[in-house]
C-alpha positions, 0 to 999 in steps of 0.5 A: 344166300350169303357171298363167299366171294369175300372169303375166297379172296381172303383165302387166295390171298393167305395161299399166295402167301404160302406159295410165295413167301417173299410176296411179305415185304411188298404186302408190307410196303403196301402198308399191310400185315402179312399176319393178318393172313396167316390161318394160324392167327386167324383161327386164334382170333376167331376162337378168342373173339378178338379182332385185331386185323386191321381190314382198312389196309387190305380192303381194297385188295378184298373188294378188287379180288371180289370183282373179279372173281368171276375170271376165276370161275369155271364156266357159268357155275360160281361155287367151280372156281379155279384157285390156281387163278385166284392165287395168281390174281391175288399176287398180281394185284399185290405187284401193280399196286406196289408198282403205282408206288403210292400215286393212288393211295387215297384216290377218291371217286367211284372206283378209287377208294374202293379199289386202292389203299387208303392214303395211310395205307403206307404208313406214311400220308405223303410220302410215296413208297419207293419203288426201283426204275422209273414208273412214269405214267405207270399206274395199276391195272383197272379192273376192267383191263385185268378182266379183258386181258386175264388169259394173257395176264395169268400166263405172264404172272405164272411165268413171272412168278413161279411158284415155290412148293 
């Protein structure tokens, strides 16, 4: 059998966009195009062939979601998932990249370019995208800790992030 997991997260990812609208900009400091999420566009591609999506800037993000997609399920039953957690994971993940501010784009290693932008991801190879306060020593959330702390994290993200329907 074939895993949906990829598909669910790209589905996440496209409703957290329509709950929060302004998640546009950070998606695009991050160096990806939040069109590339958009059901129209998708739909539009698929029925002309193409394949514009550039997957490369928002790979990481997919294979992140997919690692952790079993805080997102309801019991031991894959295909029961809460998609409230989804969206929420998705929005999260999206703002503790933006926080690292570029420091692990192009990390390499086991779990570095798996799990973070590739260093063109920005636009720009060597320069850092710009985030506001000082971050030192800041970096993302490993896949490990979001798993461990997902009940605490969800609950933060909610009341952070509300959202806007």
């Amino acid at each position: 059998l074939a895993s949906t997991s990829r598909s669910r997260s790209f589905m996440s990812i496209c409703a957290a966009l329509k709950v929060w609208p302004s998640l546009q900009s950070p998606m695009e400091t991050l160096g990806m195009n939040p069109a590339d999420f958009d059901w129209e566009n998708v739909i539009n591609q698929l029925q002309s062939g193409s394949d514009e999506n550039n997957e490369e800037t928002y790979s990481w993000l997919l294979q992140k979601m997919e690692a952790l997609s079993s805080i997102a399920q309801q019991g031991n039953d894959p295909d029961v998932l809460l998609g409230v957690d989804s969206v929420l994971l998705a929005r999260l993940l999206i703002e503790e990249q933006l926080l690292d501010g570029g420091r692990s784009n192009g990390c390499n290693g086991k779990y570095g370019g798996k799990f973070h932008p590739p260093s063109s991801a920005s636009g720009d190879d060597e320069e850092e995208i710009d985030t506001s306060g000082s971050k030192v020593g800041s970096r993302p959330l490993t896949v490990g800790e979001l798993f461990a702390n997902w009940h605490e994290l969800k609950h933060v993200t909610r009341n952070k992030y509300p959202a806007i329907v």
